[in-house]
N, C-alpha and C positions, 0 to 999 in steps of 0.2 A: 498223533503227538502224545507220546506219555513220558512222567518225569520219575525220572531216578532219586531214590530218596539217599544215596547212601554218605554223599558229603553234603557239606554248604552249599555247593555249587547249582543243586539243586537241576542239573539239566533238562530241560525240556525238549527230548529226542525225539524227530521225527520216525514215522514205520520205514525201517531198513536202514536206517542212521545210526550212527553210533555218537556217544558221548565225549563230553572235553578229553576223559582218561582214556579214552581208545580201548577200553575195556569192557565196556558197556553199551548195549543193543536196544533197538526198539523191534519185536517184530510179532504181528498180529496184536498190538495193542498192548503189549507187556515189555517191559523192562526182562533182559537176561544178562548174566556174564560172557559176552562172548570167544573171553579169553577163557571161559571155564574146560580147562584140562590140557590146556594148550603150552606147555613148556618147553621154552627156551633155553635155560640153563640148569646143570643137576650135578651136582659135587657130594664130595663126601668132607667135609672139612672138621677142623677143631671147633667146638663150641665157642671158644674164647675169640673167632675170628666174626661172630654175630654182631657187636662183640658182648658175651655174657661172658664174665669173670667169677662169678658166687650161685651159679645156676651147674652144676654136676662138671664143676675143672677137671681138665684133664681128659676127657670123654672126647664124642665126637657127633656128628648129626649129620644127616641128610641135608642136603639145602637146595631147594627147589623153587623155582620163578616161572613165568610165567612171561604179560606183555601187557605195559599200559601203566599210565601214573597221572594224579589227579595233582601235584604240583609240576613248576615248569621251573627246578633250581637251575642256574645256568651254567653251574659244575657237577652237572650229574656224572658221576664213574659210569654208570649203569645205560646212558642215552638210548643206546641203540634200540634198546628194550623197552625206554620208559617212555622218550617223548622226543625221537627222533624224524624225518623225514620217512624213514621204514615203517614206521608204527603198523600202517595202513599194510602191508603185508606179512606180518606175523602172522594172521591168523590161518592162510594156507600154507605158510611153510613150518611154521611150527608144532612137533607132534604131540599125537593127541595121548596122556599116560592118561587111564582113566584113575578115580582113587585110590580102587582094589588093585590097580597096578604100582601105582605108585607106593601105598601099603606094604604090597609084597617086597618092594625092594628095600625100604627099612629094614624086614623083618631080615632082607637075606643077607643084607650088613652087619647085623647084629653081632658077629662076630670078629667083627672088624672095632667094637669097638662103640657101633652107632647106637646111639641112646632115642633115636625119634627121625621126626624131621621138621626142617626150618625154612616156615615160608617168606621168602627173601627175593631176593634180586635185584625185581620192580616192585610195586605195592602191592600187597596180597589183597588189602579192604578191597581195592575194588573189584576183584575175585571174591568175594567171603565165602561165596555157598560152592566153591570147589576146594576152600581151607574147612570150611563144616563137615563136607561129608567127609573128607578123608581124614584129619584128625577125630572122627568119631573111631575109624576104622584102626586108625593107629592107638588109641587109645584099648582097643577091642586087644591089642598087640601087645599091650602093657608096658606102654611106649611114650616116651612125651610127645608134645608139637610146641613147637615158638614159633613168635610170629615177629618179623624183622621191620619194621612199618615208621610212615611217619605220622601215625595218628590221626588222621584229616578223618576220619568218619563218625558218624552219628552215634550215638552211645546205642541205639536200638541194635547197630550191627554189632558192635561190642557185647552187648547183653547174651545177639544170637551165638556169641561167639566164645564165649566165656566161661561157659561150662567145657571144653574141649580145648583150650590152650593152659601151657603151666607155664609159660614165660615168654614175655616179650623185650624184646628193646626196640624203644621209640625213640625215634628224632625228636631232641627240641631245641631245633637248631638257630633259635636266639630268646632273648625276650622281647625288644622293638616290636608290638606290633608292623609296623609299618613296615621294616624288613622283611615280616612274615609275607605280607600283603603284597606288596611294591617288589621286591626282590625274588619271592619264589613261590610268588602267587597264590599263595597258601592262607591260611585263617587262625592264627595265634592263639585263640580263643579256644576253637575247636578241640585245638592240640592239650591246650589245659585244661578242658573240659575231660578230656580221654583220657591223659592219663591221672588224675584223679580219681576215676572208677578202677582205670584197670592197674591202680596198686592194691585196691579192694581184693580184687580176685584171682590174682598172679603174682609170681616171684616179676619184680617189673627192673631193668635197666635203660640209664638212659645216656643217649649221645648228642655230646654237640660239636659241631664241626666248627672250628675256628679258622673264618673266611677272613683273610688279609683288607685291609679295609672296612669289613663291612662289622663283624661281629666279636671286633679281637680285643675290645677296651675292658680294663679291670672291671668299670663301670657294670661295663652288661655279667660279667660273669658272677660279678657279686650280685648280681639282681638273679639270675640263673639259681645261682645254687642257695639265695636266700629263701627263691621260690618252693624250692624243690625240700629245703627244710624244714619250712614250715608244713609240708604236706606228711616225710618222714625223713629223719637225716640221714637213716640207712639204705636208703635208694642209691645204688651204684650211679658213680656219675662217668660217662667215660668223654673227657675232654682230648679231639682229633686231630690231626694235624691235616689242613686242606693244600693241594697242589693242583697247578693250572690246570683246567681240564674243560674240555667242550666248550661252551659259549664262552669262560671263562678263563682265556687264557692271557689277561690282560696286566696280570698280576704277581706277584712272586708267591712261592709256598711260605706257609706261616714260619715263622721265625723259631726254631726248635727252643728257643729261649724262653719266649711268650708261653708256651706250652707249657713248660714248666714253673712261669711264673704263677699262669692261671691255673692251673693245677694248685698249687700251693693254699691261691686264696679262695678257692674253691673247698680247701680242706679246712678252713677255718669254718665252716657251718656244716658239712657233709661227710660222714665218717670213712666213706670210700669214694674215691677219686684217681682213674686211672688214666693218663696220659695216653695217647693212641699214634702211630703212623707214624713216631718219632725213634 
């Protein structure tokens, strides 16, 4: 039994066992990634679809995932990958890019337009040390890396990580603790703890998904983005529009209305605010 240091969660994984995020290994007494190099999905997309809007517009980026996720939101778009009934076979069917491969295909986009690459899909933290090696390499390329994340990890992974990323968007998809907790099992705290460092040391964007019920009151969003102004009011806010999906289909999609109201009051403290999905 040994424990994975890289969220809250703190798992205490048996030898040969893997962790809550299906990403994470115990074997010979060590903690590994066992998703490390294992991707699932690999696009060449716009930047602004991460979504970064004030991070090189107009460009375009690699965007690479992987398998595994340390929350359990119950409208995840991404399931299949993140924290499905499949999890548990991803790792043999999934193929294996190593860095230097993955590297090379940045490079070979390059004229396509591609600026780096964007580790996205599922949660990259709890991969980091196959986001470290290869953003080193990309970097070696003259090339960015973004990292697409909902922030749940330890600022030490951050630290390891942060010399080798130039832009992130992070989920912070309410303020309720107790929604963070109770609804997608996640750690509120954690998340504000993160990104607080990592506006220190990256261009940082942030999202929040406005869930029908759960997260859509003026109330919270004025709490959001008073949050996020007292930290800096130029931190991009991009406020989303959510539609039934996976465990989650109990509900109507957000009111294209609401979107644009909180969008509005969102701009009374935060100098950019961009609408999403609508």
């Amino acid at each position: 039994m040994s424990r994975c240091t890289v969220c809250f969660r703190h798992c205490d994984i048996p030898e040969g066992g893997t962790g809550f995020c299906g990403g994470r290994s115990c074997q010979d007494g060590k903690i590994y990634a066992s998703n490390y190099g294992r991707i699932t999905s690999l696009a060449l997309d716009p930047i602004e679809k991460k979504p970064l809007n004030r991070f090189h517009p107009g460009s375009k980026i690699i965007s690479a995932g992987s398998f595994g996720c340390n929350l359990r939101c119950p409208f995840c778009q991404n399931s299949e990958i993140s924290w499905s009934d499949r999890i548990s076979s991803w790792p043999n069917e999934a193929e294996y890019i190593s860095p230097e491969e993955l590297t090379d295909i940045a490079v070979r986009y390059r004229d396509k337009g591609n600026i780096g690459i964007a580790f996205t899909y599922n949660e990259p933290l709890i991969g980091y040390e196959y986001v470290r090696d290869t953003a080193k390499l990309v970097h070696k390329e003259g090339m960015y890396n973004v990292l697409v994340t909902n922030g749940t990890a330890e600022l030490s992974v951050l630290e390891e990580l942060s010399p080798h990323i130039d832009a992130m968007n992070i989920d912070l998809k309410g303020y309720d603790p107790q929604y963070y907790d109770n609804t997608l099992g996640g750690c509120r705290d954690m998340v504000f703890a993160f990104i607080k460092e990592a506006a220190k040391v990256c261009h940082v964007e942030l999202t929040t998904l406005i869930v029908t019920g759960e997260n859509d009151s003026e109330d919270e969003i004025r709490q959001i983005s008073e949050w996020i102004a007292d930290l800096d009011a130029n931190i991009p806010l991009h406020i989303s529009r959510f539609f039934p999906c996976f465990h989650m289909t109990d509900r109507t999609p957000t009111d294209i209305g609401t979107v644009y109201r909180l969008t509005d009051i969102a701009k009374e403290k935060l100098r950019y605010v961009y609408p999403g999905n609508v």
